[in-house]
C-alpha positions, 0 to 999 in steps of 0.5 A, spaced: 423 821 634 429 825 631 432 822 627 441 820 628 444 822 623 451 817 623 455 816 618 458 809 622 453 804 623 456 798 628 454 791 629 457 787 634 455 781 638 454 782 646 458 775 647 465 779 642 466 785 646 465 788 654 461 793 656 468 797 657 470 795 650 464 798 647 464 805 650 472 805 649 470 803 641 464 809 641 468 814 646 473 814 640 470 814 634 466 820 636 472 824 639 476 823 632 469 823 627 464 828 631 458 827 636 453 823 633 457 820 628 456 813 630 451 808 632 453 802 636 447 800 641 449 800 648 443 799 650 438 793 649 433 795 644 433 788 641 428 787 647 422 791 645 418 792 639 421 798 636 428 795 634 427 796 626 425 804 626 431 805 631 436 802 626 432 805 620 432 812 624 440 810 627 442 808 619 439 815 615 446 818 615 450 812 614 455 809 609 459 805 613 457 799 617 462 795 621 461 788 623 465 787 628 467 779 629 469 776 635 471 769 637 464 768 639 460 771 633 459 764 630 456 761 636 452 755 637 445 755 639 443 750 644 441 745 638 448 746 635 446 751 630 449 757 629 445 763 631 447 767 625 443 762 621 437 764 625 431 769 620 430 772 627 438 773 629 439 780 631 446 780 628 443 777 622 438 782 621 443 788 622 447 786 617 441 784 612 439 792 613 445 795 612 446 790 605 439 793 604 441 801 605 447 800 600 452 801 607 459 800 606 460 794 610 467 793 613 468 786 616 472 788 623 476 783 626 476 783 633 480 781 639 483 775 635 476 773 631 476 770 624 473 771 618 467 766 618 467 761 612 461 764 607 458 757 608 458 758 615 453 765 614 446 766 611 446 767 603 442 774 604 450 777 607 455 774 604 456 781 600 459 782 606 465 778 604 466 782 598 470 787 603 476 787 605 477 786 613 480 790 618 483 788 624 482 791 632 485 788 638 482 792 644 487 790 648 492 794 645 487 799 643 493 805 644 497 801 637 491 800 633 486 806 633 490 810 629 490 805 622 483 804 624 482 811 624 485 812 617 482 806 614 475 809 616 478 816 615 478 815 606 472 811 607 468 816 609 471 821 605 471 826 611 476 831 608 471 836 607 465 834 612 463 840 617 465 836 623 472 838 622 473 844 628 479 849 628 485 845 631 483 840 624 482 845 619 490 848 622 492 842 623 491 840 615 493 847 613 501 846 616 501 838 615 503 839 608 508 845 609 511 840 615 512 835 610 514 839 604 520 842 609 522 835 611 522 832 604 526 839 601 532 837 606 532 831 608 531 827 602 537 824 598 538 828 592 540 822 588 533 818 586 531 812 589 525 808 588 520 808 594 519 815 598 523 815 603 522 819 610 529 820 615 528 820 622 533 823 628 536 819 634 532 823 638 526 820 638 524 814 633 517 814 634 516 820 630 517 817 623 509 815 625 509 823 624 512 824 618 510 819 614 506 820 606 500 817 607 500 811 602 495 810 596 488 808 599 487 803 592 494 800 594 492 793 597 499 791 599 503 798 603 509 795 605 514 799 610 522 798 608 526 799 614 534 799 613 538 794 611 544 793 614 551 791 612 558 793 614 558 795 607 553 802 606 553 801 598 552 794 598 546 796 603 543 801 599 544 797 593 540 791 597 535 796 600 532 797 592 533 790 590 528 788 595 523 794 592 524 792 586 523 784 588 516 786 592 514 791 586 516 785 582 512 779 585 506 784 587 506 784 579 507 777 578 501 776 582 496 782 580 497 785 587 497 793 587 503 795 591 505 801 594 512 801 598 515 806 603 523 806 606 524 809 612 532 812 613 534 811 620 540 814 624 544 809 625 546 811 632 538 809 633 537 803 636 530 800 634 527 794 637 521 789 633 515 792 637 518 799 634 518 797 628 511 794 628 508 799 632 510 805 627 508 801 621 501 801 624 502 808 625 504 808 618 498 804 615 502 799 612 500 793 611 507 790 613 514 792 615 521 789 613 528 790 615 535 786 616 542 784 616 546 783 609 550 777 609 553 773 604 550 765 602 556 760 601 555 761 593 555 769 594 549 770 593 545 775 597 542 773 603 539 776 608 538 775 616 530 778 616 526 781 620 519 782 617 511 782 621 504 784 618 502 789 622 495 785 623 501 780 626 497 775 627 495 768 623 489 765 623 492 757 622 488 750 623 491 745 629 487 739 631 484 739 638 485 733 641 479 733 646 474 732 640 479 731 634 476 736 631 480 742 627 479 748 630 482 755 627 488 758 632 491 765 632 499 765 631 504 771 631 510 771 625 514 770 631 511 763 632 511 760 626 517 762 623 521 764 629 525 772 630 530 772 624 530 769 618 536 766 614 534 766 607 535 768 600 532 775 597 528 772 592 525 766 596 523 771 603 519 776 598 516 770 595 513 767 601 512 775 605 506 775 599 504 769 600 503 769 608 499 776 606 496 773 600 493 768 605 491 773 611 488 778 607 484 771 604 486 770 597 487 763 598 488 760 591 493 766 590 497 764 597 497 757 594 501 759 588 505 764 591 508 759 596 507 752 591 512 757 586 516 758 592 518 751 595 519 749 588 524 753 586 527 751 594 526 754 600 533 753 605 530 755 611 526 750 615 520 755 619 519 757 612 518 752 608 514 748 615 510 755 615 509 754 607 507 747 607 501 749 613 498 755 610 497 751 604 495 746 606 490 750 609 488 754 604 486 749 600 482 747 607 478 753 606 477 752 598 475 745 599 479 742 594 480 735 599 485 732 595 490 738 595 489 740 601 490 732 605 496 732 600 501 737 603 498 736 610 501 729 608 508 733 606 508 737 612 507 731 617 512 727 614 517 733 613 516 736 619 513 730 623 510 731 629 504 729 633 499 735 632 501 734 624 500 727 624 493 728 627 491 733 623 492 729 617 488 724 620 483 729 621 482 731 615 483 724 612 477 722 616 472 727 614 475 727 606 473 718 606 481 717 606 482 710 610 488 708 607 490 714 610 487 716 616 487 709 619 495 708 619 495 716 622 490 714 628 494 707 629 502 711 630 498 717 635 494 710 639 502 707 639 506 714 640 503 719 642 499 722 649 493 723 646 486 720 648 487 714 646 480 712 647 478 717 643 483 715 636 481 707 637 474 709 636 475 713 630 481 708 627 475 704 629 469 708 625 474 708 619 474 700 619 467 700 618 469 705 612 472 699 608 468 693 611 474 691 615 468 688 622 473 684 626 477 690 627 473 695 628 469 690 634 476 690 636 477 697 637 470 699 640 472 694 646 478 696 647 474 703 648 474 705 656 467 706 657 465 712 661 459 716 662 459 720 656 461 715 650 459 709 653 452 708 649 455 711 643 461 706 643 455 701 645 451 702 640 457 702 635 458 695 637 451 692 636 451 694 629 458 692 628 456 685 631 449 685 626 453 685 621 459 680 622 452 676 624 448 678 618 456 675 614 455 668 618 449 668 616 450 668 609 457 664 609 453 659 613 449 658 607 456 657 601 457 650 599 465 650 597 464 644 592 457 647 588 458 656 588 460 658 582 467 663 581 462 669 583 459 666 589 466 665 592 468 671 591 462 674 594 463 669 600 471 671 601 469 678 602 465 676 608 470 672 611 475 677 609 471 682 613 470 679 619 477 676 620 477 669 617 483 670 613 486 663 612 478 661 610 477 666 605 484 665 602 483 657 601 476 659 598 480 663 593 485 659 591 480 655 588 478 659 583 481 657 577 487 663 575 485 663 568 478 664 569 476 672 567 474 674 575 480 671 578 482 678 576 476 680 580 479 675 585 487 676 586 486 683 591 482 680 595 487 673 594 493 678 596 489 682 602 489 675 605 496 672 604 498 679 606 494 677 613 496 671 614 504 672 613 506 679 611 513 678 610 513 674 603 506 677 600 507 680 593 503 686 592 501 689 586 499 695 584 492 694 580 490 690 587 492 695 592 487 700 587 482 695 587 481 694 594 481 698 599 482 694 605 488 692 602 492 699 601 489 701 609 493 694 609 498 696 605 500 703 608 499 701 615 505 695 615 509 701 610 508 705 617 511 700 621 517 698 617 518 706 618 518 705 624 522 699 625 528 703 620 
């Protein structure tokens, strides 16, 4: 067999791309970078015996292996298992091959899929991860091929590759000449920072043509649209404070940065979906402009516009049909509306905070944003969007305390019920039910939700802090259908084996004979099948100067605050000591708020 030589080799899962999506990524990767200069299986030679010596003889001229990630690459087998932790998946071995040939491998996100986690994936590719990600929607194929084609472009080295024909060689030869021409008579003759292209009114579009290629080692470009004011000096003034501002805090946060102005004609009249799409056309990383205004105090603020040109965010949000968190796509304009009032300083701050986190580099993001908010952020779309990706930075990071404490902040400045079950997510599965059981008690009480479902997870959270009688309570309070019905019955059986195991042991205390231990250990088991006021008259026989009445007085506090809230003191050394006694505690403090 001859041997292909491509320099792109491409894996994808059939489930992420249409067969017309295939041939539109093929046909034009071969009409920009020669023919056979890409493999991507269109056919299925996984079925047959001779996949490997296909690949082997496909990736001899190969440096570049895109691994196209669509909302489908993570799927689940039958058994709930990802496929891609399967020895024999082909996607897998795709990968595993092109780390062992040494291949650039280039993670591409297709169509609105995300990067996975890396405990999601097999060790054996998780040098994949060490590249940073391209973005491709096929559905706006026109508007993303060009980047794509640049970034492949200085992948590839292919300035000098002999697949470059006439029409290419002239085109190389006058591109410079036409931008020199450009530069000599349209550039200010003062200096200013920045590299700045000017466009006609006649068509806006051709920024895209005239724009300097940005730096490749450049891992922030950002593309500067005028800023507008009735004042042109101050306009001007604005536009090189905002360089200045981006270059600083890309220093501050170890970020190479590369910014470029674009000098429109005033009498253009340029919309979003503009200035986005010739950003991409530039291969900027992100566009901004906007309208000067001034503060009350005078200082400078401005009415943004800003978008990444990959404008999407991966955000988690809680799916209420399974409470469970799944990563959601969000444009710029979702999460923090269409223009934004709010101070210089503060906006580009939280601009390389959002990019920080898109791009992955979430501990960066969270110190950007954390710095941002410190300091103050006026504007609520912002500071909302701030707290979120924060939050779910530290989600991906696994630091759980942080991560449940500004989703904590979020719901309570922001309240709303996605927030609130999204706290009670993450409370759940981070063993927080001082925090999870009062969240699920106020979605049960005042959101549409499923309330079946949310009682019996209030319920399994019940169980958490040995609390029986309530979770019993829940379980039956549970509609039982076809699907959860031998779930939510099993649940019962076991709750009621252990309040019988309790009775049991409870049958066998003699008050008058038990030692101070005996009576604690017996009050816990009344406490946690609900007989509140026996565990309280056992209690109170244990004499206050004994050394475990210390080890008594939480339990002692959870009883009285059970059988009459409204004039039991609570301390703080008892909350820390009993957990059901903080659930309590957090619970009654949510009804109070309510009330309020």
């Amino acid at each position: 067999m001859e041997p292909l030589h491509n320099a792109i080799f491409i894996s994808y899962r059939r489930a992420d791309l249409s067969q017309d999506q295939v041939n539109v990524i093929h046909e034009g990767l071969e009409k920009e970078f020669g023919h056979d200069s890409v493999f991507l299986d269109t056919s299925d030679i996984h079925s047959g015996a001779k996949w490997k010596e296909i690949l082997n003889q496909a990736g001899t001229g190969a440096k570049v292996c895109l691994v196209m990630i669509g909302k489908s690459w993570l799927e689940k087998d039958k058994d709930g298992q990802f496929r891609i932790q399967h020895p024999d998946d082909w996607v897998r071995k795709e990968i595993e091959y092109a780390i062992e040939k040494k291949l650039d491998i280039i993670p591409t996100l297709v169509n609105g899929g995300i990067l996975p986690d890396k405990a999601e994936v097999p060790v054996s590719i998780h040098p994949m991860f060490d590249s940073q990600t391209m973005t491709l929607d096929l559905n706006r194929w026109s508007i993303y091929k060009e980047k794509f084609f640049k970034d492949l472009k200085i992948l590839l080295k292919r300035k000098n590759h002999p697949w470059y024909n006439i029409k290419k060689l002239a085109f190389l030869l006058l591109f410079p000449v036409a931008v020199l021409f450009i530069f000599l008579f349209t550039r200010p003759r003062s200096k200013t920072p920045g590299q700045d292209t000017t466009l006609t009114s006649k068509d806006s579009l051709a920024l895209a043509n005239a724009c300097v290629a940005f730096n490749p080692t450049a891992e922030i470009k950002s593309l500067i649209f005028p800023i507008y004011s009735s004042d042109p000096q101050s306009a001007k003034d604005t536009r090189q404070l905002i360089e200045e501002l981006f270059a600083d805090q890309c220093r501050k946060a170890g970020l190479i940065a590369e910014n470029q102005f674009a000098t429109l004609d005033h009498s253009i009249e340029i919309t979003k979906s503009k200035k986005l799409e010739l950003a991409r056309s530039c291969g900027a990383d992100l566009y901004y402009s906007g309208v000067l205004i001034k503060g009350g105090d005078q200082s400078l603020s401005i009415k943004s516009d800003f978008n990444l040109t990959s404008d999407t965010l991966g955000a988690y949000v809680p799916n209420p049909e399974d409470l469970r968190l799944n990563l959601a796509r969000f444009s710029m304009e979702d999460l923090i509306g269409d223009e934004i009032n709010e101070k210089i300083e503060k906006l580009v701050q939280c601009i390389v905070g959002i990019f920080a986190y898109q791009k992955g580099h979430y501990a960066l993001s969270v110190e950007t944003l954390k710095s941002a908010i410190g300091s103050g952020i006026a504007n609520d779309s912002l500071k909302k969007t701030a707290y979120r990706l924060i939050a779910d930075s530290y989600y991906k990071m696994m630091v759980d305390d942080s991560c449940l404490y500004y989703q904590q902040q979020l719901t309570q400045l922001f309240p709303s019920p996605q927030a609130t079950l999204k706290t009670a997510y993450l409370a759940h599965i981070y063993k927080r039910p001082e925090i999870a059981i009062p969240a699920y008690t106020q979605l049960i009480e005042n959101s549409r939700y499923n309330k079946d479902l949310l009682l019996e997870k209030r319920g399994d959270q019940y169980i958490q802090i040995k609390e029986y009688s309530k979770a019993k309570e829940d379980y039956n309070k549970v509609q039982k259908t076809e699907t959860n019905k031998s779930r939510v019955n099993d649940k019962i059986k076991q709750v009621d084996k252990n309040i019988s195991v309790n009775q049991a042991t409870l049958s066998t205390v003699n008050n008058l004979q038990a030692t101070d231990q005996e009576k604690i250990n017996a009050a816990d088991k009344f406490l946690q099948i609900g007989q509140f006021v026996k565990a309280n008259e056992l209690l109170q026989t244990i004499d206050r100067s004994s050394v475990l009445f210390q080890k008594a007085e939480p339990l002692l506090q959870e009883a009285q605050l059970k059988i009459n809230p409204a004039t039991t003191i609570i301390s703080e050394t008892a909350v820390k000591a009993n957990p059901r006694l903080k659930t309590e505690v957090e619970v009654q403090k949510k009804a109070v708020r309510k009330v309020n």
